[in-house]
Every structure is written in structure tokens, then in C-alpha cells.
C-alpha positions as CSV (number, residue, x, y, z in Angstrom):
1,X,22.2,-13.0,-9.5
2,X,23.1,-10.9,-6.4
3,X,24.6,-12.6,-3.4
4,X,23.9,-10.8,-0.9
5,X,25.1,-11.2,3.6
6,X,22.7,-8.6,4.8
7,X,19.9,-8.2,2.7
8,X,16.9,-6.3,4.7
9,X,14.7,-9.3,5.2
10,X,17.0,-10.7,7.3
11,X,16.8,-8.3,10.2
12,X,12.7,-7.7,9.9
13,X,12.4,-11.7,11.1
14,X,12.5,-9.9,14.6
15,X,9.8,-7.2,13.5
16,X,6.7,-8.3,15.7
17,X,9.7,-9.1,18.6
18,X,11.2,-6.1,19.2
19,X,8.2,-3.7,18.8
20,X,9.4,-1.6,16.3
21,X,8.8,-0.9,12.7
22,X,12.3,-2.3,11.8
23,X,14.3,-2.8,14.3
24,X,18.1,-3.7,13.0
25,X,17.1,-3.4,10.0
26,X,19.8,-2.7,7.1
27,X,18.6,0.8,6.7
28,X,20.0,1.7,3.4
29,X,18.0,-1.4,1.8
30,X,15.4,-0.6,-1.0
31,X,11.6,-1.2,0.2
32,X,8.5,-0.7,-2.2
33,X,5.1,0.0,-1.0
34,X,2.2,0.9,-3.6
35,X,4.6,1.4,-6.3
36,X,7.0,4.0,-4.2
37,X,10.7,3.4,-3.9
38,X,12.5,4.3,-0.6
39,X,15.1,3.0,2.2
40,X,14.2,1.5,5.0
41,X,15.4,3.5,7.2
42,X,12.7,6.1,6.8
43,X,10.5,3.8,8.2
44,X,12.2,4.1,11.6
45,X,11.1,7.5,12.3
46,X,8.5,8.6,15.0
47,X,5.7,9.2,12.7
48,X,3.4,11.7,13.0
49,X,3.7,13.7,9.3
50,X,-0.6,14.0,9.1
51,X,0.3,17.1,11.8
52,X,3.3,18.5,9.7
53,X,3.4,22.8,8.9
54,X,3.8,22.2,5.7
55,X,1.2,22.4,2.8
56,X,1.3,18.2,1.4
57,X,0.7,17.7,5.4
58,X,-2.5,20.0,5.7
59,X,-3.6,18.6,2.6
60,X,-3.3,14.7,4.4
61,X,-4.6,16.1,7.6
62,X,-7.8,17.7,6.0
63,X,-8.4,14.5,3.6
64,X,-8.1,12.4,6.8
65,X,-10.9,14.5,8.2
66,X,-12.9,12.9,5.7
67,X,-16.2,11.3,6.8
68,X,-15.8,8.8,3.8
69,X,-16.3,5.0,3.3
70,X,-13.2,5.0,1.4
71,X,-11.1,6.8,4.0
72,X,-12.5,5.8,6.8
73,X,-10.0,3.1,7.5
74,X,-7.1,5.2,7.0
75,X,-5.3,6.1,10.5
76,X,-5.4,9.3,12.0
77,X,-2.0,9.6,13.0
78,X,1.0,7.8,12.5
79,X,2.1,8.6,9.2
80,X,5.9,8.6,7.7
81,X,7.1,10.7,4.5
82,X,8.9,7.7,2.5
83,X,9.2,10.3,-0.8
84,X,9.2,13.5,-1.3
85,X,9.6,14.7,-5.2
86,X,9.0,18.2,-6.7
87,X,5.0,18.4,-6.4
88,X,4.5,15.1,-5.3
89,X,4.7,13.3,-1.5
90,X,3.8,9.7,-0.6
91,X,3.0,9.0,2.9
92,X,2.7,5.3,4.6
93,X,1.9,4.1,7.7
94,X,1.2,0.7,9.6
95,X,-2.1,-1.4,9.6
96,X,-2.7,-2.2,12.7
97,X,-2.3,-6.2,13.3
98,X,-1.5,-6.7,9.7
99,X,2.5,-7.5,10.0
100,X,3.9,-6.4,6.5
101,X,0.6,-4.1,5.3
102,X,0.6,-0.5,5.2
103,X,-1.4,2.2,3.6
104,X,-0.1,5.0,1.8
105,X,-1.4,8.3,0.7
106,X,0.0,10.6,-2.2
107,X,-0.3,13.8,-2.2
108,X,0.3,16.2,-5.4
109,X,0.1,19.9,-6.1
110,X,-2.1,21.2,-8.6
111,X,-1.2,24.9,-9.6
112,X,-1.4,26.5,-5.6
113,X,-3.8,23.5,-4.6
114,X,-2.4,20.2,-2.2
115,X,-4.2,17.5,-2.4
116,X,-4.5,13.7,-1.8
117,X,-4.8,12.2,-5.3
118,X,-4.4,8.8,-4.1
119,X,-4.6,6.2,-1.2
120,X,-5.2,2.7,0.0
121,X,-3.4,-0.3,1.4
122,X,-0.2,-1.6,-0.2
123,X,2.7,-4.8,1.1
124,X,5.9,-4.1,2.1
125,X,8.6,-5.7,-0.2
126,X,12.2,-5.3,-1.1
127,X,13.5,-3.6,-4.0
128,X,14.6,-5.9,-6.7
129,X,16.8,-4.4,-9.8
130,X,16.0,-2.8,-12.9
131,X,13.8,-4.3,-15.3
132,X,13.0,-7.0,-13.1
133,X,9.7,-7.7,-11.2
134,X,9.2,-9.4,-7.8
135,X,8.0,-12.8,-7.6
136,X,7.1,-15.3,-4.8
137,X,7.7,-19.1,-4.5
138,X,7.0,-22.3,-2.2
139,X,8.6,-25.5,-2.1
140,X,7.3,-27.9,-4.1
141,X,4.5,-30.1,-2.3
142,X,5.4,-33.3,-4.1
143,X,8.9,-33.8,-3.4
144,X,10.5,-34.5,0.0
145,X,12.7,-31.4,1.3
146,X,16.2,-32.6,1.3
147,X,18.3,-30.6,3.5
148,X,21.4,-31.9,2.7
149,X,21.1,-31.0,-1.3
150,X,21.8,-27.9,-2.6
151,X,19.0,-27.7,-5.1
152,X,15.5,-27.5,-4.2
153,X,12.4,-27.8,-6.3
154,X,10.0,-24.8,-6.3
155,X,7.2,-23.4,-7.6
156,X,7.3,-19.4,-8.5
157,X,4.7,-17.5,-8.9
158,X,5.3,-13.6,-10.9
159,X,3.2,-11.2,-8.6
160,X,2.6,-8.7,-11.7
161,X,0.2,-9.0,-14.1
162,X,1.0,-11.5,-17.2
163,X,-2.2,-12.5,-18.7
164,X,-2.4,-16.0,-16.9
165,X,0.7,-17.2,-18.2
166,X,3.4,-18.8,-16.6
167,X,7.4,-17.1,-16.3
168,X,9.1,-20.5,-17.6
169,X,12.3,-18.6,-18.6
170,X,11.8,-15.8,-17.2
171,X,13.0,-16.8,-13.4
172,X,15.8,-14.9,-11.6
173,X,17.6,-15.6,-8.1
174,X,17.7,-11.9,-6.9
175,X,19.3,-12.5,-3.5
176,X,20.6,-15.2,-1.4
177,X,21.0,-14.7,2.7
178,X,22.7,-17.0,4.4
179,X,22.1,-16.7,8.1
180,X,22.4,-18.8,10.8
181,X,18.9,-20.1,11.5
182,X,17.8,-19.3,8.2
183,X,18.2,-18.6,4.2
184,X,16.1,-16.2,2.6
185,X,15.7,-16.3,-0.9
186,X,14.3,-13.5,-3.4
187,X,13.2,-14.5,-6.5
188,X,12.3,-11.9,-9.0
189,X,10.9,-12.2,-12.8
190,X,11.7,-10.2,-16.3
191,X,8.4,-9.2,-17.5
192,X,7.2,-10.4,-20.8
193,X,6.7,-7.3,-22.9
194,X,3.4,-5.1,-24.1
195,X,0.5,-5.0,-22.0
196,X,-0.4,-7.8,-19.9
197,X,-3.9,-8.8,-18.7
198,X,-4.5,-9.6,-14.8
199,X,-5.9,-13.2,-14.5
200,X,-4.1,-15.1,-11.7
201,X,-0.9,-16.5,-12.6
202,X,0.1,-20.2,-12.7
203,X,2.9,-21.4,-10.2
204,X,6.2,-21.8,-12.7
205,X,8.5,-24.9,-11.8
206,X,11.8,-23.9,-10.9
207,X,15.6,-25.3,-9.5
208,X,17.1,-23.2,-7.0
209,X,20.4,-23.6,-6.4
210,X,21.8,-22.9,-2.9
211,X,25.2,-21.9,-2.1
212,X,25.1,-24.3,0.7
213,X,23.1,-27.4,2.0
214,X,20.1,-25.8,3.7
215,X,20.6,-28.3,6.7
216,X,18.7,-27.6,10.3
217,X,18.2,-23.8,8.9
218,X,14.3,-22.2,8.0
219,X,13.8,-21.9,4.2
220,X,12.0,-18.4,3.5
221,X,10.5,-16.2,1.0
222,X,11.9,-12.9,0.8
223,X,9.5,-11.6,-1.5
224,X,7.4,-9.7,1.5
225,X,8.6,-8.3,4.6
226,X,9.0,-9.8,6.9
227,X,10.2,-13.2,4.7
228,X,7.7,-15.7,4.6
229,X,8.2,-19.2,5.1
230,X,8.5,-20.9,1.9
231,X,7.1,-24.2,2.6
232,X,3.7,-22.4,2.8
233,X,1.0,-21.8,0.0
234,X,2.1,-17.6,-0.7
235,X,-1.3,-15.5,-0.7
236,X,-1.0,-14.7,-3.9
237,X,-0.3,-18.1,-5.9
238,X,-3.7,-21.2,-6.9
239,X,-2.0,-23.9,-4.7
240,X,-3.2,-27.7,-5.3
């Protein structure tokens, strides 16, 4: 387990606020986005790749030309280069109204030919560490929330695939902020091993352990970002 003071989550709670991307944000933290690794603070650049020189930007700007049903709802402009490597580039950029959503668009080289092999809409999440696979988690509904305890009751739920079955074993405390007004907690999962099937996954019981009574402070998810609050139902769990 990772304790960390300054993990990125914690300065995105002002993202809608401030009116930027990331404002404050601890720029060398890891974000992932449609399966692309990258720090965060290439997010905090102007934008604007689509009208780049260079051929992977012609190739975005001609496929956003595109009078398609498919990329249609892709933005014109507004794009960021989050990874560049050898013959291949992965661009994202914001959906509008949709705090924490972006789409991305990957673009590859095929012998003197640029073109986007790939795009749609992807969350923003932090970077959890080798072999291991974010999860997301909520209190749980049927006991009281004692703030003066340092273990809470929760219910995790592994985001990956893992053919319906629960991560009873599996669970791993990622990250730990202690701020303030809040703590955010990041929960990640080993994967099971082999290929895995894609029904929805059941909500795992789990003790976290704080460092510290949680007291007046806001108990969030950092599994998206921004955090979420973790006394909610998370999008992706079957809550009862």
C-alpha cells in the first residue's frame, strides 16, 4: 500500500471551480484515459493539436472532417497530445459538460500513410501500479458511518472484466490522502488470471483501514477524477 500526501485527486476537487482542465494539480501524477498512460500535466496545455504541421495532426484534422455518425460527436478543436511513441499518437480532449469524460483519438502510421485507427470516449482515472487494476468502492449502505473509527465497511467493485465474479482476496489500498476537508481513497485490484468474460461484477465486501478517524472530513473515491463521493452508488457497480 502506497501512502501518499499529494496524490492528483486531491487538487482536481477544484476542477469545475477554477475553470481549468487541472488547475493545481500534481502534474507529474499518472492519469489513464482509453488505455493510454501519461502525466497530468499535459493536460494543462492550450489545446489545439487537430491544427498541428505535422503528419498524425493532418491525419486527426482530415478524419475530423468526417461527415460520419461515429465521428460526428468528436470536437473540432481542442485536442491535447497525451503520447507520442514511434508510429503511434493518442490525442484527448474534454466532453463538454461531462466533468471527468474525454474522448481520445489514435493515430498510427502505416508505411507513408497517417491515419486515425481509433477513437471514442474514455474516464479520466489515476494510474495505479503494476499488475494491479483500478477499482471503485462505496460505503456500505447497512451500517451507520462512524466517524470516529478508523475502519469503515465497504463495498468494491473491480472496473475490469472478471467474468461476474467477485475480488474477495484480491483488494488492495492503492493510496491514502489525507487532506483537510477530505480523504480520498484508491482502491485497486490484482486481476485473476487468463481471460475473463465481461458480465457486470458483484460489489466485494471489504475493511478499510484509515490512518486516522475520518471525523467532520468528506469520504471519497479516487478511482475517477475528480474523486467521487463514496457514500454514493459508483456508475459502474449493481447497487441494492
Amino acid at each position: 500500500m502506497r501512502w501518499s500526501n499529494a496524490v492528483l485527486a486531491t487538487a482536481l476537487l477544484s476542477l469545475a471551480a477554477c475553470g481549468g482542465l487541472l488547475p493545481g494539480a500534481n502534474l507529474g501524477s499518472g492519469l489513464t484515459c482509453g488505455g493510454t498512460s501519461f502525466t497530468a500535466d499535459v493536460l494543462e496545455g492550450p489545446g489545439g493539436a487537430e491544427s498541428g504541421a505535422d503528419p498524425a495532426s493532418a491525419a486527426l484534422r482530415h478524419h475530423l472532417a468526417t461527415s460520419h455518425i461515429e465521428i460526428d460527436s468528436l470536437p473540432d478543436a481542442g485536442w491535447i497530445e497525451v503520447s507520442r511513441t514511434g508510429d503511434d499518437v493518442v490525442y484527448l480532449a474534454p466532453v463538454p459538460g461531462a466533468e471527468g469524460s474525454w474522448h481520445y483519438a489514435s493515430v498510427g502510421r502505416d508505411g507513408d500513410v497517417w491515419k486515425v485507427n481509433g477513437w471514442g470516449g474514455c474516464p479520466l482515472q489515476p494510474e495505479v501500479g503494476p499488475g494491479l487494476g483500478i477499482a471503485s468502492f462505496r460505503v456500505a449502505p447497512d451500517v451507520e458511518l462512524d466517524r470516529t473509527a478508523t475502519e469503515i465497511p465497504v463495498l468494491v467493485t473491480e472496473r475490469a472484466c472478471n467474468s461476474g465474479e467477485d475480488a474477495r482476496g484480491r483488494v488492495v489500498v492503492e493510496a491514502i490522502d489525507e487532506g483537510e476537508h477530505h480523504v480520498i481513497v484508491t482502491i485497486a485490484v490484482r486481476p485473476r488470471g487468463g481471460g475473463q468474460d465481461c458480465p457486470s461484477n458483484p460489489e466485494t465486501p471489504f475493511l478499510l483501514e484509515l490512518p486516522s478517524p475520518l471525523g467532520d472530513r468528506d469520504l471519497l473515491d479516487g478511482s475517477s477524477v475528480p474523486p467521487r463521493d463514496a457514500t454514493a452508488c459508483p456508475e459502474i457497480a449493481i447497487c441494492s
